[in-house]
SERONU-336026 format. One record per residue (C-alpha): residue number from 0; residue in three letters; x, y, z. Coordinates in Angstrom, 3 decimals. Layout:
BEGIN
<atom num="NUM" residu="ALA" east="X" north="Y" up="Z"/>
...
% end
This chain:
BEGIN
<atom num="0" residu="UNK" east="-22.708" north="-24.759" up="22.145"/>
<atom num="1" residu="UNK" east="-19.662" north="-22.427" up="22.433"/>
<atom num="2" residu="UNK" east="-18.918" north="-22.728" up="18.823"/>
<atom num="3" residu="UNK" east="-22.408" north="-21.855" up="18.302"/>
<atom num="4" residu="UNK" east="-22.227" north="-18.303" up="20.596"/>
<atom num="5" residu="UNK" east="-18.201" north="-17.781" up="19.240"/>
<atom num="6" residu="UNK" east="-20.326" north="-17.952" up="15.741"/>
<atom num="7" residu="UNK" east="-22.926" north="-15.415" up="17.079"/>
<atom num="8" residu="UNK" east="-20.697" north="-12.995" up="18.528"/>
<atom num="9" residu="UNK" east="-18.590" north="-12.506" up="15.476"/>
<atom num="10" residu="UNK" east="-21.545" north="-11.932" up="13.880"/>
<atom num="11" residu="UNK" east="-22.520" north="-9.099" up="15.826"/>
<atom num="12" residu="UNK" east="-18.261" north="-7.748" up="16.076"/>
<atom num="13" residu="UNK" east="-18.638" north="-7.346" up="12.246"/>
<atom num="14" residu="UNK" east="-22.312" north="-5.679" up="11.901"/>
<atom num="15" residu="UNK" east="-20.706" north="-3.243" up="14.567"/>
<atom num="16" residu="UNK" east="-17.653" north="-2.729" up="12.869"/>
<atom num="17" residu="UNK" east="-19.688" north="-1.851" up="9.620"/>
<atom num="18" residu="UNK" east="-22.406" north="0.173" up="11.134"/>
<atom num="19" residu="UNK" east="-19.790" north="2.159" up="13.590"/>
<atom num="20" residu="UNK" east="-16.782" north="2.412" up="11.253"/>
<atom num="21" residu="UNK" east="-17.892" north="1.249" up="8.105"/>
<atom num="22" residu="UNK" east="-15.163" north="-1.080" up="8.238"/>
<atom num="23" residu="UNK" east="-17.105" north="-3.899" up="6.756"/>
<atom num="24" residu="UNK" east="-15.624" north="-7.684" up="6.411"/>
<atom num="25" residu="UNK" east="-19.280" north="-9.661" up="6.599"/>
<atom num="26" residu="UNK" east="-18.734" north="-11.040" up="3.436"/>
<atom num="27" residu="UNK" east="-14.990" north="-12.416" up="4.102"/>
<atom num="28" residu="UNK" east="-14.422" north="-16.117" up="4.119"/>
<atom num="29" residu="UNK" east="-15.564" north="-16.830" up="6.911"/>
<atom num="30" residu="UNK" east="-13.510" north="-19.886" up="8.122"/>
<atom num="31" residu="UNK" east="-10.664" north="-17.877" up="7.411"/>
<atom num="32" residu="UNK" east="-11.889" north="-15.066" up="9.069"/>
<atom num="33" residu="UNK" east="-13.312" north="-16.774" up="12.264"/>
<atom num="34" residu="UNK" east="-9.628" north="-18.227" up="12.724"/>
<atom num="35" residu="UNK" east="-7.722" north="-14.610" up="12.315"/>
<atom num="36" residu="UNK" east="-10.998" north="-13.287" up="14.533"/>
<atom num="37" residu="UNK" east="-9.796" north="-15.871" up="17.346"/>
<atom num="38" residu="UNK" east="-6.032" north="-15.392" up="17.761"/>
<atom num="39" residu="UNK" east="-6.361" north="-11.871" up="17.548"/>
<atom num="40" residu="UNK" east="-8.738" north="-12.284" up="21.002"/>
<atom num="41" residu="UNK" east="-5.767" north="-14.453" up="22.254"/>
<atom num="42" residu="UNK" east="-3.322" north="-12.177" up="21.311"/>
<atom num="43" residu="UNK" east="-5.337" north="-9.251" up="22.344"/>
<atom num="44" residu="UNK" east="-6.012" north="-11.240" up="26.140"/>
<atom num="45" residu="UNK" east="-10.450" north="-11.228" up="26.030"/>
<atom num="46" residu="UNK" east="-11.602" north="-13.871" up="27.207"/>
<atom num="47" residu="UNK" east="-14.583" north="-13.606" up="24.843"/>
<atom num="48" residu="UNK" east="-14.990" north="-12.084" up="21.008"/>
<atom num="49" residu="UNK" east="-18.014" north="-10.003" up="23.019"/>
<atom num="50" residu="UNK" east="-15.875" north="-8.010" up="25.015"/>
<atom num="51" residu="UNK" east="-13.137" north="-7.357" up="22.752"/>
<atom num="52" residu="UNK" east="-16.510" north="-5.940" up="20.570"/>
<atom num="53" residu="UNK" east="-16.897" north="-3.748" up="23.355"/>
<atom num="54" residu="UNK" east="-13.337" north="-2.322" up="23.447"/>
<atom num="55" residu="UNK" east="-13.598" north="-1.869" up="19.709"/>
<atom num="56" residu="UNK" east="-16.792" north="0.066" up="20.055"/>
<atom num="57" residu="UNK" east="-15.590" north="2.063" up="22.821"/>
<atom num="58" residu="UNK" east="-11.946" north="2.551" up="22.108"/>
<atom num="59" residu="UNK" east="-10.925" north="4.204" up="18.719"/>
<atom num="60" residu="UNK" east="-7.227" north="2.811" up="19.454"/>
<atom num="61" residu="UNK" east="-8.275" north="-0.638" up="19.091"/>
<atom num="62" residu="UNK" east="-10.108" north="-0.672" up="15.867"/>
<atom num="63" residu="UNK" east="-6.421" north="-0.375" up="13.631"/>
<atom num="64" residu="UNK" east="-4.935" north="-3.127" up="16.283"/>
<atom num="65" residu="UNK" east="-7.706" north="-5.209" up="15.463"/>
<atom num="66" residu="UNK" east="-7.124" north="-4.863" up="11.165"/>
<atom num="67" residu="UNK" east="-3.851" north="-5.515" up="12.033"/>
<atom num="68" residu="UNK" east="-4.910" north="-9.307" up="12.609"/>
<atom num="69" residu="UNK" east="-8.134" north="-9.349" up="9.718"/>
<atom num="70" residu="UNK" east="-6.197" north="-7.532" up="7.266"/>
<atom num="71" residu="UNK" east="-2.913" north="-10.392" up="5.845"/>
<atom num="72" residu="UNK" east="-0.048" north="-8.472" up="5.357"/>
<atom num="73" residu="UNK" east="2.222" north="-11.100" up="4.593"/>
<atom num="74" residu="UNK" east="4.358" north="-10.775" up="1.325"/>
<atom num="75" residu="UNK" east="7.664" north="-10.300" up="-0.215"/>
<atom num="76" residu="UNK" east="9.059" north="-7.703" up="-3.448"/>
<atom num="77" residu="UNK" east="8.741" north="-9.595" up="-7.039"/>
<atom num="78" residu="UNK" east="6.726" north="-11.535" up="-4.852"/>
<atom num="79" residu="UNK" east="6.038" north="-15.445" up="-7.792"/>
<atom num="80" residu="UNK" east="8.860" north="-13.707" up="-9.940"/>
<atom num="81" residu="UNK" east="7.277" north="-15.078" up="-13.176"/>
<atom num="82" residu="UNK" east="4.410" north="-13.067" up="-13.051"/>
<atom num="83" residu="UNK" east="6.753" north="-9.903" up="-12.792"/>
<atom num="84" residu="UNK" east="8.491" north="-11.498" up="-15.766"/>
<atom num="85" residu="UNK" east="5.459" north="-11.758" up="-17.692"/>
<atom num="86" residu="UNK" east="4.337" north="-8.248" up="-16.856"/>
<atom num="87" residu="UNK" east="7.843" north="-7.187" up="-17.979"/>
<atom num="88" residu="UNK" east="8.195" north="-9.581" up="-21.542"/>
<atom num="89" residu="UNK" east="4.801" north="-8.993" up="-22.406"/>
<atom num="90" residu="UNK" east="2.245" north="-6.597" up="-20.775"/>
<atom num="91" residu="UNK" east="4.751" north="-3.587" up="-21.152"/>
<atom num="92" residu="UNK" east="5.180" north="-3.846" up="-24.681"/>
<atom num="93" residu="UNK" east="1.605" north="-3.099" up="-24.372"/>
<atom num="94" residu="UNK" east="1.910" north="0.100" up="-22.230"/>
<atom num="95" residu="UNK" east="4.273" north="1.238" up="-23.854"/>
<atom num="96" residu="UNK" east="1.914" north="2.876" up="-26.929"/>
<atom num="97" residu="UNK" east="-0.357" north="4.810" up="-24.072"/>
<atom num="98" residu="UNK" east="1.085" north="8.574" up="-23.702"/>
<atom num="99" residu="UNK" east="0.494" north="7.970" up="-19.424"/>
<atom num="100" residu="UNK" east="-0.293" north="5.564" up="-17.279"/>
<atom num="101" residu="UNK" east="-1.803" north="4.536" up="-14.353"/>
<atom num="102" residu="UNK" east="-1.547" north="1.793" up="-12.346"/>
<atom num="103" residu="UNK" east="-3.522" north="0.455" up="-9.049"/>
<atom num="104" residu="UNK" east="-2.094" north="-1.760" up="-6.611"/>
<atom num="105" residu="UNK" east="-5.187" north="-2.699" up="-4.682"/>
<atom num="106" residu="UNK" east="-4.120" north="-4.550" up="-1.385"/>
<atom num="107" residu="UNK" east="-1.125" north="-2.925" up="-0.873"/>
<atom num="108" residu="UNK" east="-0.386" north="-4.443" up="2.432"/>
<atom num="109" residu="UNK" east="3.096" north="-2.938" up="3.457"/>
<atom num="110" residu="UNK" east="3.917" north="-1.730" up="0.294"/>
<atom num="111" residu="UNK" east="6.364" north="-4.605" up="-1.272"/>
<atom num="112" residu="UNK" east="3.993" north="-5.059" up="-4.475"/>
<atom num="113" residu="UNK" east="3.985" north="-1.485" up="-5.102"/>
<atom num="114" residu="UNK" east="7.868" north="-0.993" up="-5.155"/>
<atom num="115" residu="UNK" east="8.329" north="-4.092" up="-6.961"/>
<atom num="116" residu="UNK" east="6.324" north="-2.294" up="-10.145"/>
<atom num="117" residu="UNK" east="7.855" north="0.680" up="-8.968"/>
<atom num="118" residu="UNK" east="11.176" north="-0.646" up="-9.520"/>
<atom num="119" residu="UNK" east="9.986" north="-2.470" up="-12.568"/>
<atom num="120" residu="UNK" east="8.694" north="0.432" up="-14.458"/>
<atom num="121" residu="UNK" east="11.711" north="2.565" up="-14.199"/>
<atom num="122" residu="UNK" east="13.796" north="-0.281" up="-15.587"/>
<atom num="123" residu="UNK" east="11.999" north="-0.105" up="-18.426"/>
<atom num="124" residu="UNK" east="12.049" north="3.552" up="-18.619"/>
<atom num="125" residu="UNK" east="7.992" north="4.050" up="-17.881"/>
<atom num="126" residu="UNK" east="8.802" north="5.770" up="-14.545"/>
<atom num="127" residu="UNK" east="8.125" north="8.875" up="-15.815"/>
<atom num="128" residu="UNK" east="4.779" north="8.876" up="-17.215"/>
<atom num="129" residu="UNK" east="3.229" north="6.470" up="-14.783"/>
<atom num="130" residu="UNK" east="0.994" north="7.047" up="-11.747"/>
<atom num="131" residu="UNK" east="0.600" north="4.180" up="-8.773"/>
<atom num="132" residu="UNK" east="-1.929" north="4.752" up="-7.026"/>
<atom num="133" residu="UNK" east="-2.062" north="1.908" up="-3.562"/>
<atom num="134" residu="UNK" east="-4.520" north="1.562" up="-1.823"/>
<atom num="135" residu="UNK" east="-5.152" north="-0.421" up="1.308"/>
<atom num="136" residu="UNK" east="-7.868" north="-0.589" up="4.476"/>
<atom num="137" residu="UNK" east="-5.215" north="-1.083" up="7.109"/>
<atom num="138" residu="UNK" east="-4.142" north="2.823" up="8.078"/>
<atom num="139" residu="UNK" east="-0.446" north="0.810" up="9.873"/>
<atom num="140" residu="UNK" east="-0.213" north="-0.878" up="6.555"/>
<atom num="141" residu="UNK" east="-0.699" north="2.184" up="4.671"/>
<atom num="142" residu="UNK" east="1.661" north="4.031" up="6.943"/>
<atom num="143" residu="UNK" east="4.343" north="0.985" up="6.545"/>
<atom num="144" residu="UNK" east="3.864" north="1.264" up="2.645"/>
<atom num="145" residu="UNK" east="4.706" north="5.155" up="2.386"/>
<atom num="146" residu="UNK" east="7.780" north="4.348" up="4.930"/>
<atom num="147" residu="UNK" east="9.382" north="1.644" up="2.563"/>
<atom num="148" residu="UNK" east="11.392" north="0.300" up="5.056"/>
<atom num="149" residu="UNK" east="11.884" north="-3.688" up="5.531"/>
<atom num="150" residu="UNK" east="14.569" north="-5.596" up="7.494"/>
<atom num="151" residu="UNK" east="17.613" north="-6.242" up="6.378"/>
<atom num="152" residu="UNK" east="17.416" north="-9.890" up="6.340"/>
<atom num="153" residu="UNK" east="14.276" north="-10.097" up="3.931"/>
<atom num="154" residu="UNK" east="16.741" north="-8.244" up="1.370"/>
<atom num="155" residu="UNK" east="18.221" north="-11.538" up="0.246"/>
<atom num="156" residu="UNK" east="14.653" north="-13.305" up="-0.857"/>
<atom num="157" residu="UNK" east="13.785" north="-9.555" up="-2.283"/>
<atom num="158" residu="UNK" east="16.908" north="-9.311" up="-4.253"/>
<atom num="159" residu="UNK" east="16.770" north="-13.474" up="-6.050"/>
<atom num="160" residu="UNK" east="13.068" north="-12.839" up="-6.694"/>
<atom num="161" residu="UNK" east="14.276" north="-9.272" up="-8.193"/>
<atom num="162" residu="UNK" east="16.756" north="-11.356" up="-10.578"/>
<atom num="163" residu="UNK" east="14.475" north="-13.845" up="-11.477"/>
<atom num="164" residu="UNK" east="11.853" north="-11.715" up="-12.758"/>
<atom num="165" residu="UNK" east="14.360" north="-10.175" up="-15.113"/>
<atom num="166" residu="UNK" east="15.468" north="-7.356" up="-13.177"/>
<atom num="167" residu="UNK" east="18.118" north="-4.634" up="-15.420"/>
<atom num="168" residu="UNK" east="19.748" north="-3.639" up="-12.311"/>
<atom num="169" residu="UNK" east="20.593" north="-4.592" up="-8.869"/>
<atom num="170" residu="UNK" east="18.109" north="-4.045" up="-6.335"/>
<atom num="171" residu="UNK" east="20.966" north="-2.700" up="-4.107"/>
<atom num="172" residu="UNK" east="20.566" north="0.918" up="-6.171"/>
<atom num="173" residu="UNK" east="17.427" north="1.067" up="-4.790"/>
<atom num="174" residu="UNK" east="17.773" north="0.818" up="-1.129"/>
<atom num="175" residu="UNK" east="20.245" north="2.225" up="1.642"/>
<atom num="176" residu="UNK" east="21.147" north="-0.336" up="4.738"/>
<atom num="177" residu="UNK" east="20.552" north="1.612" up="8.098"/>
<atom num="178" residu="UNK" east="20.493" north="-0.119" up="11.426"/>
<atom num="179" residu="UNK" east="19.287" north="-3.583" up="9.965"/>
<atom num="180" residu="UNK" east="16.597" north="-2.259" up="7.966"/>
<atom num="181" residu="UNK" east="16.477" north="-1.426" up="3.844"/>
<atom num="182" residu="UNK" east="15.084" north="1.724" up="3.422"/>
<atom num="183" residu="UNK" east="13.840" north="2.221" up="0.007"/>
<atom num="184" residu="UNK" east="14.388" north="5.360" up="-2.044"/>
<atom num="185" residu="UNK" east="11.983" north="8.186" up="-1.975"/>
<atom num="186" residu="UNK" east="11.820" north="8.833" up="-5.627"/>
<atom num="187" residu="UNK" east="9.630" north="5.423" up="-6.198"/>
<atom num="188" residu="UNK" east="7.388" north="6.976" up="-4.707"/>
<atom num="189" residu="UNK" east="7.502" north="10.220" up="-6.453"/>
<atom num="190" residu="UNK" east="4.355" north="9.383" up="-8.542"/>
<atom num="191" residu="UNK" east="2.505" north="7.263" up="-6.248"/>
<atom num="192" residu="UNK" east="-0.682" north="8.210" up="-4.096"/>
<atom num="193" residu="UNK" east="-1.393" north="6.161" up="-1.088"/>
<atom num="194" residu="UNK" east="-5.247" north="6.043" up="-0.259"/>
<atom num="195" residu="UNK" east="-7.671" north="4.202" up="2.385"/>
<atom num="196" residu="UNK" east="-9.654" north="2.047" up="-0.393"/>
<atom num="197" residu="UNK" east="-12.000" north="-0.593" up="0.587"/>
<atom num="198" residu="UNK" east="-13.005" north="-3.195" up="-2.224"/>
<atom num="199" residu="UNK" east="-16.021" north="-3.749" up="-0.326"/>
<atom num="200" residu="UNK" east="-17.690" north="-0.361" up="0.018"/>
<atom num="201" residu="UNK" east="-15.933" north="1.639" up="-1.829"/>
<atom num="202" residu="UNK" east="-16.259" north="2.635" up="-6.124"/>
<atom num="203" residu="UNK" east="-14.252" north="3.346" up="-9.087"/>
<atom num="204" residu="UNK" east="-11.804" north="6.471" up="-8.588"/>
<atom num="205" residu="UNK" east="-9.687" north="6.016" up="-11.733"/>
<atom num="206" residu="UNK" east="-9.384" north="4.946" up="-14.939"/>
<atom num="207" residu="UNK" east="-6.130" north="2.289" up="-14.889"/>
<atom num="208" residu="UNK" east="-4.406" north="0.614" up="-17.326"/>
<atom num="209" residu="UNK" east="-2.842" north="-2.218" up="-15.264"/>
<atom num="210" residu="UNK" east="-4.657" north="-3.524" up="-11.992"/>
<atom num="211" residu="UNK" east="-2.541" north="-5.668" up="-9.496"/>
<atom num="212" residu="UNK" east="-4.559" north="-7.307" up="-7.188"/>
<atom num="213" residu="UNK" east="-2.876" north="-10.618" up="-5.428"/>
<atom num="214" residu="UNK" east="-3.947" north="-12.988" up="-3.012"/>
<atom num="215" residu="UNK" east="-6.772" north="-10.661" up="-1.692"/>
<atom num="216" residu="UNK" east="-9.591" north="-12.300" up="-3.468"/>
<atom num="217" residu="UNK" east="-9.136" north="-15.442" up="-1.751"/>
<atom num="218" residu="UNK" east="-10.224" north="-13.985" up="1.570"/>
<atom num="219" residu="UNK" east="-13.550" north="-13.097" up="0.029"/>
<atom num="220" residu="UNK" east="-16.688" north="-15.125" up="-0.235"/>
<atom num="221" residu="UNK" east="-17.931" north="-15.590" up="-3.869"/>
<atom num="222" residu="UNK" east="-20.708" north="-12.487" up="-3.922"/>
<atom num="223" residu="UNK" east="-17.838" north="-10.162" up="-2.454"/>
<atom num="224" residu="UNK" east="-15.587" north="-11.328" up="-5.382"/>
<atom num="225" residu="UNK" east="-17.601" north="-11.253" up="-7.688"/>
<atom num="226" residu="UNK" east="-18.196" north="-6.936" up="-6.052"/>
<atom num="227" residu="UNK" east="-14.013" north="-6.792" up="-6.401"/>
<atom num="228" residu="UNK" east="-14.092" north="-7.520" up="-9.926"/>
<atom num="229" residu="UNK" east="-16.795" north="-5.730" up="-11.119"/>
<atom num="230" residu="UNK" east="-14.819" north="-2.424" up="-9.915"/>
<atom num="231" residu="UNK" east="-11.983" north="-3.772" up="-11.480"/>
<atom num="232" residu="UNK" east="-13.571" north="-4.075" up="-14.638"/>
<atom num="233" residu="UNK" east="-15.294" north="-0.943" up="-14.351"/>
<atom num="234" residu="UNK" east="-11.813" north="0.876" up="-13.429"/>
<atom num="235" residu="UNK" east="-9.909" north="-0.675" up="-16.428"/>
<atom num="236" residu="UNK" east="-9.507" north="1.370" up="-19.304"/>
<atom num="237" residu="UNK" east="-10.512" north="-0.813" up="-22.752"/>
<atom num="238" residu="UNK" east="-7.590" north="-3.185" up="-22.969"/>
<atom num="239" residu="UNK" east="-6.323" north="-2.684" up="-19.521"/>
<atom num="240" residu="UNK" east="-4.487" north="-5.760" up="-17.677"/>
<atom num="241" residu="UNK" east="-5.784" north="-6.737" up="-14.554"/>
<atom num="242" residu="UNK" east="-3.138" north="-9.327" up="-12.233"/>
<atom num="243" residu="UNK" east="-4.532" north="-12.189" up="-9.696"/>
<atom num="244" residu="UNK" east="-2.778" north="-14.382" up="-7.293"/>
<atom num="245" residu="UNK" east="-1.752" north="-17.706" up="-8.629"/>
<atom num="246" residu="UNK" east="-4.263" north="-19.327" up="-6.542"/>
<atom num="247" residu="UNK" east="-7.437" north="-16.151" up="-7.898"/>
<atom num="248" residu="UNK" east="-9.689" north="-16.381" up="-10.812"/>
<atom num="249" residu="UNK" east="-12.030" north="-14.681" up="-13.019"/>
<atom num="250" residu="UNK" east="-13.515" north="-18.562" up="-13.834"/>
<atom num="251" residu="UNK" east="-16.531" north="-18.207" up="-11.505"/>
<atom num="252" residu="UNK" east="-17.274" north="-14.528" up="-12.037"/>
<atom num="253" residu="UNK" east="-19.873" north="-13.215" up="-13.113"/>
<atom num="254" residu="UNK" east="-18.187" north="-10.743" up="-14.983"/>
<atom num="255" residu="UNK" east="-15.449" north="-13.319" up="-16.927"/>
<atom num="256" residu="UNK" east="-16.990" north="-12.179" up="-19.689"/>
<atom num="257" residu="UNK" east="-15.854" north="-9.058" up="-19.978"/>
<atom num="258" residu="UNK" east="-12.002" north="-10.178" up="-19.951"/>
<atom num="259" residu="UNK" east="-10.015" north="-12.529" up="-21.839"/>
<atom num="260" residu="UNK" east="-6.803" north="-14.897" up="-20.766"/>
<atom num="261" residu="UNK" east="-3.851" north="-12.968" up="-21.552"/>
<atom num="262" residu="UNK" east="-1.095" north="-14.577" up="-19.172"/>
<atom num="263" residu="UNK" east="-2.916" north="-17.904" up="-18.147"/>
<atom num="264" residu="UNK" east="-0.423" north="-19.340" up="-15.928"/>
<atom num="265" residu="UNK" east="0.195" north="-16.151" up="-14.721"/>
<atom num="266" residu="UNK" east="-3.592" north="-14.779" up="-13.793"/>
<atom num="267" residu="UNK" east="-2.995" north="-11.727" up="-15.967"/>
<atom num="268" residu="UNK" east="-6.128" north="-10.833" up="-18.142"/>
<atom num="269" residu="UNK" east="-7.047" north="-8.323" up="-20.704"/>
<atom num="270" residu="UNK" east="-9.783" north="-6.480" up="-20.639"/>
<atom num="271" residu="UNK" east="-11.982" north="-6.323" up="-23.479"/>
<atom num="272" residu="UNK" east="-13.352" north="-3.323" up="-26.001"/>
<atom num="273" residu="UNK" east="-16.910" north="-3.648" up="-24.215"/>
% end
């Protein structure tokens, strides 16, 4: 029976979170979901989802604590270093023929994807002419992103992953220790826009040559990623490259179609002429 009202009143937490803030996670996973739902309660000290809906509803300060738990921000720069090597050896060769380019890292979380192709691109002297545009529903995450600052003791995992995706340099030019944190430079994010961008509610902005998406699909239920890649598809110029987490796929999709294996045992597709 509790399961059964525990079921109910997340139910109701996420119609109000949609119909308030527009904030709208009813087609998440929802095991996953109910499980991040119910230690942020216990971390948050309700005794019941129900009133912790009423705090959300009634207390603007609680809504970003609250994405802070049903948003995953867990990840690491040159995060599965072989897909950064494969974007390096043989998507760039690709990019390298457009005059500019533009690049989406949807799900940014804190930001380590986004200076990982940062730091990518000017290696192989694309800096320049490229646009990032991240994009994230978590305002802290967004915040953390633009900051680029990570503690010092993550630096080691950063700086192996960094190597074994073929890095040109050391990732030590790229950061400044200060008081146990790495704080990255300012000029990767020169030519970057960070943006509140929901792949739930929200439509194509851009036309992009390379999409990085990872690990974000698997928190969605199969009609909400199916939605995802749709926009990604629809926000890929002709022959665009759009990157999944090792454990994502465009197999079930309804719009497979549309894309062709580029990478395989990478996730990196191609998008077709159509």
């Amino acid at each position: 029976m509790t399961e059964n009202i525990e079921d109910i009143e997340i139910e109701l937490l996420l119609e109000a979170m949609y119909q308030h803030y527009h904030y709208d996670f009813r087609n998440y996973a929802r095991a996953s979901l109910k499980r991040r739902l119910l230690h942020a309660r216990k971390q948050l000290g309700y005794d019941s989802i129900s009133a912790m809906q009423s705090d959300v509803l009634h207390d603007r300060t609680m809504l970003p604590r609250l994405l802070n738990y049903l948003t995953v921000q867990v990840s690491e720069m040159f995060r599965d270093p072989s897909y950064f090597r494969a974007l390096r050896e043989k998507v760039i060769p690709h990019l390298r023929t457009y005059a500019s380019l533009k690049v989406w890292v949807a799900g940014c979380s804190n930001g380590e994807e986004l200076y990982s192709l940062s730091i990518l691109f000017r290696e192989e002297g694309l800096a320049h002419k490229t646009m990032f545009y991240a994009t994230d529903i978590n305002p802290n995450a967004l915040k953390a992103a633009e900051a680029g600052v990570y503690p010092l003791e993550h630096i080691r995992l950063f700086t192996e992953n960094h190597q074994k995706a073929g890095g040109l340099t050391s990732l030590s030019d790229y950061y400044t220790a200060d008081y146990g944190r790495a704080v990255f430079d300012k000029s990767l994010r020169n030519q970057v826009v960070f943006s509140d961008h929901s792949l739930v509610t929200d439509s194509v902005f851009g036309e992009m040559h390379l999409i990085s998406c990872r690990n974000v699909l698997i928190y969605f239920n199969r009609e909400l990623q199916n939605r995802a890649i749709g926009l990604f598809k629809d926000s890929l110029a002709r022959r665009g490259f759009l990157g999944l987490g090792s454990k994502e796929s465009l197999r079930f999709s309804a719009h497979a179609g549309a894309f062709s294996e580029f990478v395989a045992e990478e996730k990196i597709y191609q998008r077709g002429l159509t």
